[in-house]
C-alpha positions in Angstrom: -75.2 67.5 0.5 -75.1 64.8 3.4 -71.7 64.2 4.8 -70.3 60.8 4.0 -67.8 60.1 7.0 -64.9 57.7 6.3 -63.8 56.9 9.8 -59.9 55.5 9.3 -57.3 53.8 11.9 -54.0 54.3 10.9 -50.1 53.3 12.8 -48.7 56.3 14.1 -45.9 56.8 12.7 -47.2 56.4 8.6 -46.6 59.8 6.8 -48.2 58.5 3.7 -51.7 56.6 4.7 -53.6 60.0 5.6 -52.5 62.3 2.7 -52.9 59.0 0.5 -56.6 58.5 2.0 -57.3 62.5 2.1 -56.7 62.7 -1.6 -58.8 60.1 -2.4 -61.6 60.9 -0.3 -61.6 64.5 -1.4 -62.6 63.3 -5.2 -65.6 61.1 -3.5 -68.4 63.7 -3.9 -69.9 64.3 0.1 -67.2 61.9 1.3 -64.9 63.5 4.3 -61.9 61.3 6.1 -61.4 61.2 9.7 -58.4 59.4 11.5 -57.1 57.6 14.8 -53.6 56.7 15.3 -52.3 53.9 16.5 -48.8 53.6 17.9 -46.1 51.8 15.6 -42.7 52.4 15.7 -41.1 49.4 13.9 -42.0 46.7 12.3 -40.1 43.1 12.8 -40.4 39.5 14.1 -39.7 40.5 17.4 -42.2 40.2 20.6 -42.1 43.8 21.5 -43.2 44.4 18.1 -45.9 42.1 17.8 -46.8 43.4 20.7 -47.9 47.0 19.6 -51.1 45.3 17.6 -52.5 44.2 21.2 -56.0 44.7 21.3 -56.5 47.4 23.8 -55.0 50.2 21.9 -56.6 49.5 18.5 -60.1 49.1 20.5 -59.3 52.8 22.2 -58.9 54.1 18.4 -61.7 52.7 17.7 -64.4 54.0 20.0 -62.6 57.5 19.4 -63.2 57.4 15.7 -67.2 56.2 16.7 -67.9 59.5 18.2 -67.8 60.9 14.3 -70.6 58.6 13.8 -68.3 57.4 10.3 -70.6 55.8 7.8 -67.6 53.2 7.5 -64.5 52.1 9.6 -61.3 51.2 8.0 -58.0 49.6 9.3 -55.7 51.4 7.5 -52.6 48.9 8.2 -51.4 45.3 6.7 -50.2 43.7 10.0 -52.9 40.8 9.7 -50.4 39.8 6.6 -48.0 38.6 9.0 -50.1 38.6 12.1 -52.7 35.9 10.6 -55.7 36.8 9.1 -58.0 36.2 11.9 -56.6 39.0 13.3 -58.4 41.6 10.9 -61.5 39.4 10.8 -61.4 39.7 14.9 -60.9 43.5 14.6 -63.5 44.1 11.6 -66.1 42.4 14.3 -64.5 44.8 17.4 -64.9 48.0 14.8 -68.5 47.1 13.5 -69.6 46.1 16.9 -68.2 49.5 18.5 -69.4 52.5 16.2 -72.7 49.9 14.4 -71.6 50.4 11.1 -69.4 48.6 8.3 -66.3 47.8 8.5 -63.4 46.9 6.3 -59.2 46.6 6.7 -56.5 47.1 3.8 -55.9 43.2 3.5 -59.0 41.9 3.6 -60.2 44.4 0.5 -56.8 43.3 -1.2 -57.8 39.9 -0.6 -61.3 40.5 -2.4 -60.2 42.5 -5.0 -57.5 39.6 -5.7 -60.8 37.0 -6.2 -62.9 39.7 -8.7 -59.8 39.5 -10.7 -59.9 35.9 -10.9 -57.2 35.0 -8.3 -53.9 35.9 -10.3 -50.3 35.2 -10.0 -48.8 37.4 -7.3 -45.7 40.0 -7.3 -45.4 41.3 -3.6 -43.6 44.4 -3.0 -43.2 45.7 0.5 -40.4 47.6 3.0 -40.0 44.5 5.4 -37.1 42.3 6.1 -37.1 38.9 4.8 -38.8 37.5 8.2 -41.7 39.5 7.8 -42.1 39.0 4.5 -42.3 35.8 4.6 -44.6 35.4 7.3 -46.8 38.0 4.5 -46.0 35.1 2.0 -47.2 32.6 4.3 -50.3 34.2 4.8 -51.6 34.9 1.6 -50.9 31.3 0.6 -52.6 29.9 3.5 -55.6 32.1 1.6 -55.0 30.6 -1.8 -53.0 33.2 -3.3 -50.5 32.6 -5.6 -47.1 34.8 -4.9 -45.1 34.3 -7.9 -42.3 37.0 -7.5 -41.2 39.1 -4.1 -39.0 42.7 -3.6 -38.5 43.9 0.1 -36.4 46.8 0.9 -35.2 44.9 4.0 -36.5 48.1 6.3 -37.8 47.8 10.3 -38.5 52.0 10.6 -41.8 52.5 10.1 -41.6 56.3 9.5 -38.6 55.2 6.9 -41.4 53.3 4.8 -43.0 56.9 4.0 -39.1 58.0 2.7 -38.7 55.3 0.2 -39.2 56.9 -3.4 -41.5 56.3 -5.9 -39.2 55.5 -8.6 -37.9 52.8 -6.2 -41.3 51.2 -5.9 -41.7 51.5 -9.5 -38.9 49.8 -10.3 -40.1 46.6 -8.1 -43.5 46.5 -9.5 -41.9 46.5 -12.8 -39.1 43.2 -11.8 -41.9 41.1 -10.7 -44.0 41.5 -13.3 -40.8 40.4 -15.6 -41.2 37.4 -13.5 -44.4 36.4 -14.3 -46.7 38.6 -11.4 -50.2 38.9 -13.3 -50.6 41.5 -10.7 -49.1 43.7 -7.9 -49.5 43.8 -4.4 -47.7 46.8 -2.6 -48.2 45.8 0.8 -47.7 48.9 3.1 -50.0 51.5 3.9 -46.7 53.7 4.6 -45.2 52.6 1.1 -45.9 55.7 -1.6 -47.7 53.2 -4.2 -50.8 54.6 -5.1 -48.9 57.2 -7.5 -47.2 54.6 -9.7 -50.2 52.2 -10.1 -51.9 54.3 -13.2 -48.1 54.1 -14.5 -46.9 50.8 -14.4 -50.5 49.6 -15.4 -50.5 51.8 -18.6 -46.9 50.2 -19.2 -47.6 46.4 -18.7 -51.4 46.1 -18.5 -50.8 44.4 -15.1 -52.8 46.0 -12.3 -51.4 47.1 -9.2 -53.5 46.8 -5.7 -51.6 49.6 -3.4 -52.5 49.3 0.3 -53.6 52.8 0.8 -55.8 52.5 -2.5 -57.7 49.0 -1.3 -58.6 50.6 1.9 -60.5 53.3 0.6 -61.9 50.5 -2.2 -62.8 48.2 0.3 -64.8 50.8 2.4 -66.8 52.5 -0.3 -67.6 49.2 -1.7 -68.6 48.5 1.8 -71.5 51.4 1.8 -72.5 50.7 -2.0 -70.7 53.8 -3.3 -69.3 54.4 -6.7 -65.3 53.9 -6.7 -65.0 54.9 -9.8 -63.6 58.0 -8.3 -60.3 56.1 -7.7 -58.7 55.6 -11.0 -56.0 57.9 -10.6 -54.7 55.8 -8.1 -55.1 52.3 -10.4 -57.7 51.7 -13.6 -58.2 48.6 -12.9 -59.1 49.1 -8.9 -61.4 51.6 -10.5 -62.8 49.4 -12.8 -63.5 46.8 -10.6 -65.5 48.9 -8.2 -67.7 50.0 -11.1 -69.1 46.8 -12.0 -69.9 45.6 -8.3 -71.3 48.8 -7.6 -73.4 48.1 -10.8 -74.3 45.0 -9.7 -75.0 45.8 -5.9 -77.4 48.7 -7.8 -79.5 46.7 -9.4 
């Protein structure tokens, strides 16, 4: 069977995006994952860390992860949340141009999987401190999103993202959608959220869009493959994926 490569940038110190991608990958029949780091240490309002998303060492990831010849490129991060959109769309144009194939980030495929569910009310759940968040907040308004509810664990570690437990997690998902999120955004490809999206959306029929999950959405929807695949990690991700692959099909 031919190899489907899944070429994927991730920040160096994340403990959860490559076991989180690997899983999901592994249930893609002919699918195989193949990363780059990137260094990141901390994450906060600060210059020096700002400065770690410089172009020079995400382009070196990049034409690393080329020589795999992936069949799709994914930023596997969520610093265009704060950093500005037009970051990812200038780095999805860098990664295409570099290895001549598709290429997708985490917040742009929660972004599009926020307008196939009709643009919902928003519960944002991530490990930053409040500056960060709300320069996340500001963001996704700026693209029309409406953030109803917000938890932050008030964290600058990186590699302490990966630590914070599930049931933690769970238990924000679950506050903002008692204040009125019609869905959830973990925002953290180092936050552990993929396992308690089938959960909490069995619970409260609100769907949950996990980092880790949207990035391996966003790049098999990018190459026209079933995501079906993916439900373990959130039905209605899963579900989503179906129909446009239906549609892109026919």
């Amino acid at each position: 069977m031919p190899t489907t490569r899944i070429a994927i940038m991730a920040p160096s110190s994340n403990t959860v995006v490559e076991p989180g991608c690997g899983r999901m990958v592994a249930a893609i029949p002919g699918a195989t994952a193949h990363f780059a780091r990137v260094e990141v240490l901390w994450i906060d309002d600060g210059a020096d860390s700002l400065a770690q998303f410089q172009d020079a060492p995400m382009n070196e990831a990049c034409t690393l992860r080329s020589h795999v010849r992936p069949a799709v490129i994914c930023w596997g991060g969520t610093a265009a949340s704060w950093l500005g959109l037009n970051w990812d769309r200038a780095l999805v144009a860098r990664m295409a141009a570099v290895t001549g194939c598709p290429a997708v980030t985490a917040t742009l495929s929660i972004l599009e999987a926020l307008r196939e569910l009709g643009s919902p009310k928003v519960g944002l759940v991530t490990p930053y401190v409040a500056e960060i968040q709300n320069r996340v907040i500001a963001t996704l308004r700026d693209e029309g999103v409406d953030v109803v509810a917000e938890r932050h664990f008030d964290m600058t570690d990186n590699f302490s993202f990966g630590m914070v437990p599930e049931e933690r997690i769970a238990d924000a998902a679950r506050a903002v959608i008692s204040e009125g999120a019609e869905a959830v955004i973990i925002l953290c490809t180092n936050l552990a959220g993929a396992g308690i999206a089938e959960t909490i959306e069995r619970e409260t029929g609100v769907p949950v869009l996990d980092s880790v999950t949207l990035t391996v959405w966003g790049a098999l929807r990018a190459i026209r493959q079933d995501t079906g695949p993916l439900a373990p990690w959130g039905l209605v991700v899963a579900r989503l994926a179906a129909v446009a692959g239906d549609d892109m099909n026919t």
